[in-house]
Backbone as a ProteinNet text record, in pm:
[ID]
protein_1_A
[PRIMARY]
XXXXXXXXXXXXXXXXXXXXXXXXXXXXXXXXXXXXXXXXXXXXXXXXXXXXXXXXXXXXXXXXXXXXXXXXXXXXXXXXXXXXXXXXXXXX
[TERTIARY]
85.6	0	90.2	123.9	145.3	23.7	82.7	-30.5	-29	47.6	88.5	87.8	50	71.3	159.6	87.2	118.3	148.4	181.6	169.5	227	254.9	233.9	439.1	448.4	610.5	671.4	604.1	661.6	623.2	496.3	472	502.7	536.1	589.3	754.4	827.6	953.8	943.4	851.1	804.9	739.7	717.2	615.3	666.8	807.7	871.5	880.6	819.1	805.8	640.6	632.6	489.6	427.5	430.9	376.9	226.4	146.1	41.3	88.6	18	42.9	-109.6	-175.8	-287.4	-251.4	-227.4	-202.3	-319.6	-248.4	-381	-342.2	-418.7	-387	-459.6	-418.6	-504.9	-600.4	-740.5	-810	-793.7	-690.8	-649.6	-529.5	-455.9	-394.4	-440.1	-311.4	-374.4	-428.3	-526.9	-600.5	-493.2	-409	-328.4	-355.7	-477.2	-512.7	-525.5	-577.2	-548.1	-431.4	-359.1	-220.1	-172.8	-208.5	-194.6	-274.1	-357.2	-481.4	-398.8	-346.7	-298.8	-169.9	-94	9.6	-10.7	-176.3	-173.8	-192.5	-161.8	-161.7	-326	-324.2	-452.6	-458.5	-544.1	-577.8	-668.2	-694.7	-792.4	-780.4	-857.3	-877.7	-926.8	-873.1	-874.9	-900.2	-965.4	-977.2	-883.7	-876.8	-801.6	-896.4	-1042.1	-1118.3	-1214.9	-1206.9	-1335.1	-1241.1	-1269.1	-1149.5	-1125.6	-1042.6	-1006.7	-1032.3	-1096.6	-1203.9	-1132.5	-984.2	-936.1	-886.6	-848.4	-764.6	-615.5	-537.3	-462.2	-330.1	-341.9	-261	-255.3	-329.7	-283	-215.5	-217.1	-0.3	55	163	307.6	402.7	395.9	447.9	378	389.8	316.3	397.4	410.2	503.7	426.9	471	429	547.5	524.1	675.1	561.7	653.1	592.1	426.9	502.5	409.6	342.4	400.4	375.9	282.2	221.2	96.8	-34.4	10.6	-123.6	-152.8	-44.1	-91.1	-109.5	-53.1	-42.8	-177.9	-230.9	-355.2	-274.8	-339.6	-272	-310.5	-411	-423.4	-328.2	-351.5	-248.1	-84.7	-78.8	6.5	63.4	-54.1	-59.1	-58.7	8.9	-42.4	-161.8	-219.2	-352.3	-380.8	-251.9	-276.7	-182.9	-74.1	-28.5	-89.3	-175.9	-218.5	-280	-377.4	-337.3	-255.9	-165.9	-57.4	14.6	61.7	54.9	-8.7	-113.8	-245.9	-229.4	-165	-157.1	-26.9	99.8	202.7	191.9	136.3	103.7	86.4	-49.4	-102.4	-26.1	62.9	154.8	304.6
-116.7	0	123	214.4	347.1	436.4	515.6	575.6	734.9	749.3	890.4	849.1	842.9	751	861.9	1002.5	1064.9	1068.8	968.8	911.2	761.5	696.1	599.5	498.6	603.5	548.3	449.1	441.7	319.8	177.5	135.7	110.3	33	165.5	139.2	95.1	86.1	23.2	-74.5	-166	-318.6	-366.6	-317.8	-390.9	-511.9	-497.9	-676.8	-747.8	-717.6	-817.8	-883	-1010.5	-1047	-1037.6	-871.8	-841.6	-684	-684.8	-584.9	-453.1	-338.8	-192.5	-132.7	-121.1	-37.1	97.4	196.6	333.6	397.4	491.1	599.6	708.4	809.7	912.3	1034.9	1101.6	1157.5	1258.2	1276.9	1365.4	1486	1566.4	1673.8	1740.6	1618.2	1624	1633.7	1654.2	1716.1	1552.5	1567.2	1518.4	1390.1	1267.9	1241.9	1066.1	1021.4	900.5	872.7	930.5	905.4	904.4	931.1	915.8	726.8	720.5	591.2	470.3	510.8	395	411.5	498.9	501.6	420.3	432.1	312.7	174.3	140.4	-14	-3.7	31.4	45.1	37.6	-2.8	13	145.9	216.4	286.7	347.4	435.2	495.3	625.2	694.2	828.2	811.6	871.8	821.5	975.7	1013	1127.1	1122.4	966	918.3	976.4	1023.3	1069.5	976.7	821.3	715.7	591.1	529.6	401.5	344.6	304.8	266.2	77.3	97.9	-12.8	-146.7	-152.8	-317.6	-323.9	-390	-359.2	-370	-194.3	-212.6	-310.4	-358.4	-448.1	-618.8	-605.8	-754.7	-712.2	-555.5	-513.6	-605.8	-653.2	-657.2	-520.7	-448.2	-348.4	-200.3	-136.3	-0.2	151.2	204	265.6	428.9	518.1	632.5	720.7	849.9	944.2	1071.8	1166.9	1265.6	1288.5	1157.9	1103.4	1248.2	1310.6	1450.4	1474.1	1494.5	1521.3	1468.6	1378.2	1238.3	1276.3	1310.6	1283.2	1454.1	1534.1	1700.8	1762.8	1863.4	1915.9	1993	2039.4	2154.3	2296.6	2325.8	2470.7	2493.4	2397	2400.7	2359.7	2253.3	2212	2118.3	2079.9	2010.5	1856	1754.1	1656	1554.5	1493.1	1434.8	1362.9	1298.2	1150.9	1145.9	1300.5	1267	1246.2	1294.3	1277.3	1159	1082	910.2	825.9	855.6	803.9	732	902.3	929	892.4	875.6	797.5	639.2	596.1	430.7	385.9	456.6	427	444	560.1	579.6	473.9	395.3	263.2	143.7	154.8	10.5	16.1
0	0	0	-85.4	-95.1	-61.1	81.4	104.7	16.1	15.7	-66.6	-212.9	-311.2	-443	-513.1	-525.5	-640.2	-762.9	-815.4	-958.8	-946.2	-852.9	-832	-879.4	-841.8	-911.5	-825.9	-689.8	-612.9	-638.4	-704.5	-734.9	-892.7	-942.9	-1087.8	-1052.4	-974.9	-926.4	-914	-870.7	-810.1	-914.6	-1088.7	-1159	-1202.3	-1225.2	-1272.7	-1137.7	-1064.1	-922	-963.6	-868.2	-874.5	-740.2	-742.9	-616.4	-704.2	-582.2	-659.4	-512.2	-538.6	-446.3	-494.1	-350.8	-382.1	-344.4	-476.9	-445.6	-425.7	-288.3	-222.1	-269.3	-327.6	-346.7	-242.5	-149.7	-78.2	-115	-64.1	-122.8	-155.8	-74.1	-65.6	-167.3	-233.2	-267.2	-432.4	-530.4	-661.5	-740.9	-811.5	-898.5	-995.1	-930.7	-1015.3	-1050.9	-974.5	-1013.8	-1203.5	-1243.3	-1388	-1431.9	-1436.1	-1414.9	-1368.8	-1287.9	-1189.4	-1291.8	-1326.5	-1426.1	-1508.7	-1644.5	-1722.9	-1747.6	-1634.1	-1635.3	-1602.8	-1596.4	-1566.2	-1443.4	-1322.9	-1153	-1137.8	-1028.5	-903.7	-850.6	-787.9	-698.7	-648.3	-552.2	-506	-443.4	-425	-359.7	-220.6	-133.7	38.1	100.6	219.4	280.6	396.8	496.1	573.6	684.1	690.4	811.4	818.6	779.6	752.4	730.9	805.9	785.6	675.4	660.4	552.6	517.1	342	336.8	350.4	288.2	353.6	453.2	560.9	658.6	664.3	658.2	660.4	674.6	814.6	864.3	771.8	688.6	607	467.6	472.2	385	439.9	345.4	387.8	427.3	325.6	360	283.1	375.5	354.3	376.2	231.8	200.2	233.8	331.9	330.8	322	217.3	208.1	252.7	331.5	404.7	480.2	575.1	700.7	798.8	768.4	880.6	786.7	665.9	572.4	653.9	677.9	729.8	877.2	899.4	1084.8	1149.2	1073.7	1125.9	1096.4	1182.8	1103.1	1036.7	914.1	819.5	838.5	936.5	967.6	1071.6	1203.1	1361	1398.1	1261.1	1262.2	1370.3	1410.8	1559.8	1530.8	1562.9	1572.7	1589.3	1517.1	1525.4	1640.9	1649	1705.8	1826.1	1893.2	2000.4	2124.4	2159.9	2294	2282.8	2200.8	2216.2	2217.1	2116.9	2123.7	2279.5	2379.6	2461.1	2610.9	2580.6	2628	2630.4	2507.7	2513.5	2572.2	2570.1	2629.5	2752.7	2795.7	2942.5	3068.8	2942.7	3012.5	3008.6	2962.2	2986.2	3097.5
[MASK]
++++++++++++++++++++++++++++++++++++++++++++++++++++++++++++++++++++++++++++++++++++++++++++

């Protein structure tokens, strides 16, 4: 899974492998899934505020490049997910 796809070139690195990559392209981000179809690839358009429809965790591996996109709000610049985070280490 490329969660960032953007035109899907990680993807397109692994095509002489016999492995598949469902590229996400985020909603917010520019308009580049056609792009992604056009070369043969899988993908989809994701908001990341509604779970996501396969479950992650049965990737093998899941490729994200500029992780601070996903997890920062973009007005506060605040972290989404520290004070759970935070919250779960706490408890152990």
């Amino acid at each position: 899974m490329d969660m960032n796809a953007f035109f899907g070139g990680f993807a397109a690195t692994l095509i002489s492998y016999l492995v598949w990559v469902m590229n996400v392209v985020p909603a917010r981000k520019p308009s580049t899934l056609d792009v992604i179809f056009d070369r043969g690839l899988i993908g989809m358009y994701h908001d990341w505020c509604k779970s996501f429809s396969t479950y992650p965790r049965t990737y093998d591996f899941i490729h994200v490049a500029a992780i601070e996109s996903l997890i920062k709000d973009p007005i506060s610049g605040e972290s989404r997910y520290a004070d759970s985070f935070y919250d779960d280490v706490r408890s152990y």
